[in-house]
C-alpha angles and dihedrals in degrees: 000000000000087000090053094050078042090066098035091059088053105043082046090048086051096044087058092040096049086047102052094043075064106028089057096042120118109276125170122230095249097051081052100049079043091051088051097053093038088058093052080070096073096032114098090252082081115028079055083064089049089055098046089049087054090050099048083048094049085045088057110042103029092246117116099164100110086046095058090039090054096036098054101043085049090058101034082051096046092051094045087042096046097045083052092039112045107007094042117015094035089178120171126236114252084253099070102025080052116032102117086061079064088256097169117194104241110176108092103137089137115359129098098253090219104045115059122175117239092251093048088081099066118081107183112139119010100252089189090063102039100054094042089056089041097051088042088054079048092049097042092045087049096048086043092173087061101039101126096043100054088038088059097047096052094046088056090045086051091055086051089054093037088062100037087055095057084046091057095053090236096108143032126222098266091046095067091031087062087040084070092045098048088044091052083039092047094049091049089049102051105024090043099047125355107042098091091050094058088048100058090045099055093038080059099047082047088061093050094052107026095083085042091055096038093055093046087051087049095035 
């Protein structure tokens, strides 16, 4: 048990060390301001967006496939992300852990900088980088004849992220690290097993409120 603290110590003194060799290079303002707009691509601002363009689509042609596929693993994924990452792990951001280093938070693109959410401050794993890889595993599975096309593309997108949210002092190393292996984790759970099962539950829940909301549209 002592062996296994032993190596913990050490894989967390890394993890710090690793961040700030990052954290305190020499980043330019812009790549940082780039770094800020580019995050707001895996935050739920705008996965939300994503949603609401499936649904317009689905609204338009009939087919709401892509909307359920991408509805259901997104909740499947949140509940599983949220019970590691703030009832288990409980692992604090490199701005707080590391604050006295002079470790600054540096992504408000949207949030308010004074006011931060209790579960704002932990940081296990990167949700931004699981979920972009996750959705990308979704996407690629979806457009089959380009699957390993997309799925490249995305992969080279999550190191991108990867890299912009050390810079931003949000995340360490094995956060993000761990983002790649719960996404990976996330798309074999859901793709290999569950998926169907979303499907048919939200088809069924579109027969029971289609004619409601047919007949509210026609009243």
């Amino acid at each position: 048990m002592s062996s296994l603290s032993e190596y913990l110590e050490k894989l967390e003194a890394w993890d710090q060390k690793a961040f700030l060799s990052i954290y305190k290079s020499d980043f330019s303002k812009r790549t940082k301001k780039f770094a800020i707009v580019y995050g707001f691509f895996g935050s739920l601002y705008f996965w939300g967006l994503v949603w609401l363009i499936w649904f317009v689509y689905g609204y338009i042609t009939k087919d709401y496939y892509l909307l359920v596929l991408f509805t259901g693993g997104f909740e499947q994924s949140v509940i599983i992300h949220s019970l590691i990452r703030y009832k288990i792990i409980r692992r604090n951001r490199p701005f707080i852990t590391l604050q006295k280093d002079g470790v600054r938070r540096h992504d408000d693109f949207i949030r308010i900088p004074y006011i931060m959410k209790e579960s704002e401050k932990q940081s296990f794993p990167s949700g931004h980088v699981t979920f972009l890889l996750f959705f990308g595993f979704v996407f690629a599975f979806y457009f089959s004849h380009y699957f390993w096309i997309i799925l490249s593309i995305f992969i080279i997108l999550d190191v991108l992220m990867a890299i912009t949210r050390l810079i931003l002092g949000v995340h360490f190393p094995i956060d993000v690290i761990f983002g790649f292996v719960f996404g990976i984790v996330y798309a074999f759970l859901y793709l290999g097993f569950t998926y169907i099962y979303w499907i048919k539950f939200y088809y069924w829940l579109g027969e029971i409120f289609s004619p409601i909301i047919h007949f509210w549209l026609l009243d």
